[in-house]
C-alpha positions in Angstrom: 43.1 9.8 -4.6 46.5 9.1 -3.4 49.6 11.8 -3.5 51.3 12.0 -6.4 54.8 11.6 -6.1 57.3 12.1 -8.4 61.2 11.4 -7.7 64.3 11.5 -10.3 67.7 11.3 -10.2 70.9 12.5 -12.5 73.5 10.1 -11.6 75.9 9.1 -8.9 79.3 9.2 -7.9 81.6 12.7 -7.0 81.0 16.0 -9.0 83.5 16.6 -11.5 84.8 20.3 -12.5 82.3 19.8 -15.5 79.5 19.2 -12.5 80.5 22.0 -10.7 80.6 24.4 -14.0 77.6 23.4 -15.1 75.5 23.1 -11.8 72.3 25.7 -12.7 72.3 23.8 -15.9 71.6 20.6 -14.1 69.4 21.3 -11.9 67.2 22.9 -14.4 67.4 19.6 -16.0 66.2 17.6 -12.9 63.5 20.0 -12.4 62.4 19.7 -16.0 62.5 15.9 -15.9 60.7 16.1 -12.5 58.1 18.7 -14.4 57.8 16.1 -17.2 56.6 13.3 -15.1 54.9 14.9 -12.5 52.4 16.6 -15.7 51.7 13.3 -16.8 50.8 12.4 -13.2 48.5 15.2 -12.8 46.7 14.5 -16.4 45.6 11.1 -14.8 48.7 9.2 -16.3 50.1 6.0 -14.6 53.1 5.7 -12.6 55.0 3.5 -15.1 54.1 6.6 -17.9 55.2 9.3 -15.6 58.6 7.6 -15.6 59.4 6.7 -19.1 58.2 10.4 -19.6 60.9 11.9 -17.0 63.6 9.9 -18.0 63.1 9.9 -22.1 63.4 13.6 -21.1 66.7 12.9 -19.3 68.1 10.6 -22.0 67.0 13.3 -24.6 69.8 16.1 -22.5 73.2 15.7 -23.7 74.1 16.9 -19.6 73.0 13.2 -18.3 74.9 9.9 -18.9 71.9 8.4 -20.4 70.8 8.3 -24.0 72.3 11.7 -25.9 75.4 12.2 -23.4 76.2 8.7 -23.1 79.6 8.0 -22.1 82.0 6.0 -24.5 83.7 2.7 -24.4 87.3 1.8 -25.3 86.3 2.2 -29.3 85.0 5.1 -28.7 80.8 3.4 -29.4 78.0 4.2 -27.0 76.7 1.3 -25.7 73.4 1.7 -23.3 71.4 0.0 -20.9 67.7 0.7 -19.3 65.2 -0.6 -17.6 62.0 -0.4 -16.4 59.3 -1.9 -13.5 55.5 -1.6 -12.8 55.0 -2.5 -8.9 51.2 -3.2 -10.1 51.8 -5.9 -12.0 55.3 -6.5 -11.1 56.5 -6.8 -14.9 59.6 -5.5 -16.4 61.2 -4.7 -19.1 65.0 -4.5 -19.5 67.6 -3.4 -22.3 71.7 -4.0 -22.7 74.2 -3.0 -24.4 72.3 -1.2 -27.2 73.3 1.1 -29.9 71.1 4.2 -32.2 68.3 3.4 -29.8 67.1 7.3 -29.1 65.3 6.3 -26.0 66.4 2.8 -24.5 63.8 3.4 -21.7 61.0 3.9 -24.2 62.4 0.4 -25.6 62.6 -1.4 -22.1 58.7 -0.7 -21.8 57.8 -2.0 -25.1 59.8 -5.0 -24.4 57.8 -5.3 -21.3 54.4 -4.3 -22.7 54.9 -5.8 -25.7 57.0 -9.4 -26.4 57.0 -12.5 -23.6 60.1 -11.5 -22.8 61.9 -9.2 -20.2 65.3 -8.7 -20.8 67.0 -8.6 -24.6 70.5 -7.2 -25.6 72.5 -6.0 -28.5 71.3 -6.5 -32.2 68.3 -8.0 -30.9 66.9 -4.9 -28.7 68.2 -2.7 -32.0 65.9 -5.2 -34.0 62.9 -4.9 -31.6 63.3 -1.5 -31.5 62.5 -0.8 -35.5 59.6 -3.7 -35.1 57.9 -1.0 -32.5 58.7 1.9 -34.8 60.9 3.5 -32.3 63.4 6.5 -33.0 67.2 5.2 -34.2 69.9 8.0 -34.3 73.3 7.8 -36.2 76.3 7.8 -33.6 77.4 11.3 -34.3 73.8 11.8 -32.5 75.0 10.6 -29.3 78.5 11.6 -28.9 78.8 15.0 -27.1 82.1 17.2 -26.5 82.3 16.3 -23.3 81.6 12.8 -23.5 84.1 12.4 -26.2 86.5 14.5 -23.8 86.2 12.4 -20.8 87.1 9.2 -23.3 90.5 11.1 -24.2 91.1 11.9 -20.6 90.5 7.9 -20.1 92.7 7.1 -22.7 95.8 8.8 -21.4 94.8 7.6 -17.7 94.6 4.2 -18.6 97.7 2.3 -18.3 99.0 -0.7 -20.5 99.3 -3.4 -17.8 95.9 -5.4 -16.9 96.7 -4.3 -13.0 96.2 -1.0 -13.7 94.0 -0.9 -15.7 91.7 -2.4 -14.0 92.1 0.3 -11.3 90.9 2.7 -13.5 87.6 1.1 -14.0 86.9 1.1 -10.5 88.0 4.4 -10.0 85.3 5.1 -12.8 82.8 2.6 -11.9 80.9 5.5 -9.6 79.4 7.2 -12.6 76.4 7.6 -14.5 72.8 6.3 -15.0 69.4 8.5 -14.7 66.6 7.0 -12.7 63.3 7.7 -11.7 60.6 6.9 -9.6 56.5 7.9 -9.4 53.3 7.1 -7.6 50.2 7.3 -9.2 46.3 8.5 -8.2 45.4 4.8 -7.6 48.9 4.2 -5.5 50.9 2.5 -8.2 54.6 2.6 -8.0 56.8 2.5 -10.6 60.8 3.1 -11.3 62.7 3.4 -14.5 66.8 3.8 -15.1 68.8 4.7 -18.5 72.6 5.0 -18.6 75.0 5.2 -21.1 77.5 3.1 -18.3 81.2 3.6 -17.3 83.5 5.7 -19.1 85.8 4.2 -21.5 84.3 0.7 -20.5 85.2 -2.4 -22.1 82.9 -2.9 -24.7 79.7 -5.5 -24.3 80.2 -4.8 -20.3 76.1 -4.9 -19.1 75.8 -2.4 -16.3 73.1 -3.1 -13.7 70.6 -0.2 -15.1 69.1 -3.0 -17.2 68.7 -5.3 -14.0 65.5 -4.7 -12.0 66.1 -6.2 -8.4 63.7 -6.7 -5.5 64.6 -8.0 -2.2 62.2 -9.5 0.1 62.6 -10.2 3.7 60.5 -12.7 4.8 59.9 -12.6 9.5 58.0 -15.5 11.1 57.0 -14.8 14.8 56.0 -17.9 16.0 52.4 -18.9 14.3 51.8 -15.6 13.1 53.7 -14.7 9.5 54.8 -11.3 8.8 56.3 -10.2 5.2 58.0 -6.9 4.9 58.6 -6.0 1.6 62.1 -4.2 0.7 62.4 -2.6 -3.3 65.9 -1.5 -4.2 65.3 0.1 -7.3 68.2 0.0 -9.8 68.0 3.6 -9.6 69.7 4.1 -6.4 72.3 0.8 -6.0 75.4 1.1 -7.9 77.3 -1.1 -10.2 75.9 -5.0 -10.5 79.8 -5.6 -8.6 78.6 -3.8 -5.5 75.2 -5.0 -5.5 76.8 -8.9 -5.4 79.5 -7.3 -2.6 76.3 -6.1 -0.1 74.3 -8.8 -0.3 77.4 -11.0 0.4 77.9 -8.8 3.3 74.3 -9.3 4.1 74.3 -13.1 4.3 77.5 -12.7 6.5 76.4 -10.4 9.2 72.7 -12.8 9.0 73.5 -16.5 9.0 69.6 -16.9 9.2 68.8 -15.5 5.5 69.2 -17.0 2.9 69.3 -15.2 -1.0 67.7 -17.2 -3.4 67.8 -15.8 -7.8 65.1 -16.1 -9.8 64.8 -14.3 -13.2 67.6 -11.7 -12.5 65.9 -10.9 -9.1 67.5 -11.7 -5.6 65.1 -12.4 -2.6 66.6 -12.1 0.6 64.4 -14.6 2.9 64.5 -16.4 6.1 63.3 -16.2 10.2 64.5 -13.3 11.9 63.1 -11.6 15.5 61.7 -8.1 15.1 65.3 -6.0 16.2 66.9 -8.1 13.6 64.4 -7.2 10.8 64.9 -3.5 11.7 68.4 -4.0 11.9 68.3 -5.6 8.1 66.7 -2.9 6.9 69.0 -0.1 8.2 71.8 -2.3 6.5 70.1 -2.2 3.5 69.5 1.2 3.0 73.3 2.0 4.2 73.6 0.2 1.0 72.1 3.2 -1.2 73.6 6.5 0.1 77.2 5.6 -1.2 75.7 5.2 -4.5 73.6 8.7 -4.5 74.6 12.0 -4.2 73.0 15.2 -3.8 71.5 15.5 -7.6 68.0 14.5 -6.3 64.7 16.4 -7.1 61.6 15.3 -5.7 58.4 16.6 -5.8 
């Protein structure tokens, strides 16, 4: 049997006063989530189970950005997005911008389990959802004291010209999103994210938590083919605008690869010398510890 492994995130971006207050709390909720999944690991459970368990327990503690907790856009409406990947098959399953959805993750699998389909937004994945029978929730549901806090806060911020307004956003755009990731007894990976987005975003905006990516770099030595495989879950990149921004960088600093889009996933290929494949990979991952901070609990 292979290790179990079970890995879960809270959110990134720089701990706020509300962070810092409520630290303990937090980590017990990490551990908890981590708890969740890893039980359902032990019981024989598969990878892409351990996850939706973990972060439906995330979503379901009004602490996280994800589910209950959500932040709000401009009108003051929670808006969420999720997502969901099983490295066995390679299927997916994603969710945008919906509303009174109590788990979006839970929705994201059925989506992928369930229709031909992988990625469905709005009224639709609110539609789907009472198809499956899954849990809706009033609005009241999802709006916490803080969260509704934090949208005051952005309203006063948020200045009337389009210049600075936009500032705010980015200066906002580091927050949020629950992820996590497991490994199974037969060595099946799988990762799921939920987030509730940006604060006081505009509303429709569709965060990257709903897009699963996967970049492949693709060596040729010669005769002899070697493919090293590369997975950057959308658990531990930031916003979709700076996953666009690093793999523009990437295709600058390596005129040799080329990035080629197919069904929302990138795939970073060309011919590159072994130092240059290591090098690509170090630039890769210098890609994910801006985006991560030290919430992490891993087990």
């Amino acid at each position: 049997m292979n290790k179990l492994t079970m890995l879960v995130h809270g959110g990134a971006g720089p701990d706020s006063e509300f962070i810092k207050k409520n630290a303990e709390a937090y980590k017990q909720g990490l551990r908890e989530a981590v708890n969740t999944g890893y039980s359902v690991l032990e019981a024989g459970g598969s990878a892409v189970d351990a996850v939706e368990a973990a972060v439906n327990y995330l979503e379901d503690n009004a602490l996280f950005n994800a589910g209950r907790g959500s932040a709000l856009n401009e009108k003051a409406q929670v808006e969420m997005d999720a997502s969901i990947m099983d490295g066995k098959t390679m299927k997916s399953g994603g969710v945008a911008i919906v509303r009174n959805v109590k788990n979006p993750v839970t929705l994201a699998r059925a989506i992928m389990d369930k229709t031909k389909h992988i990625y469905i937004g709005d009224m639709g994945a609110l539609e789907l959802a009472g198809k499956f029978g899954l849990r809706v929730m009033p609005e009241a549901y999802f709006i916490t004291d803080h969260a509704y806090e934090q949208y005051i806060e952005a309203t006063k911020e948020e200045a009337n010209s389009i210049q600075q307004a936009g500032e705010y956003q980015v200066r906002k755009k580091e927050h949020g999103t629950v992820g996590a990731v497991a490994v199974d007894k037969d060595g099946n990976v799988a990762a799921a994210t939920s987030t509730g987005g940006l604060e006081n975003k505009v509303p429709g905006r569709i965060g990257d938590s709903s897009i699963t990516v996967e970049t492949t770099v693709k060596a040729v030595y010669g005769v002899k083919e070697v493919k090293n495989n590369i997975v950057i879950a959308p658990v531990v990149i930031g916003t979709d605008e700076q996953l666009k921004q690093g793999v523009d960088s990437l295709l600058k600093d390596y005129p040799a690869i080329e990035a080629i889009t197919k069904d929302s996933i990138v795939y970073l290929q060309g011919k590159l010398a072994d130092d240059q494949v290591m090098k690509l990979k170090d630039a890769i991952n210098t890609l994910k510890p801006k985006m991560v901070d030290a919430r992490l609990t891993s087990r």
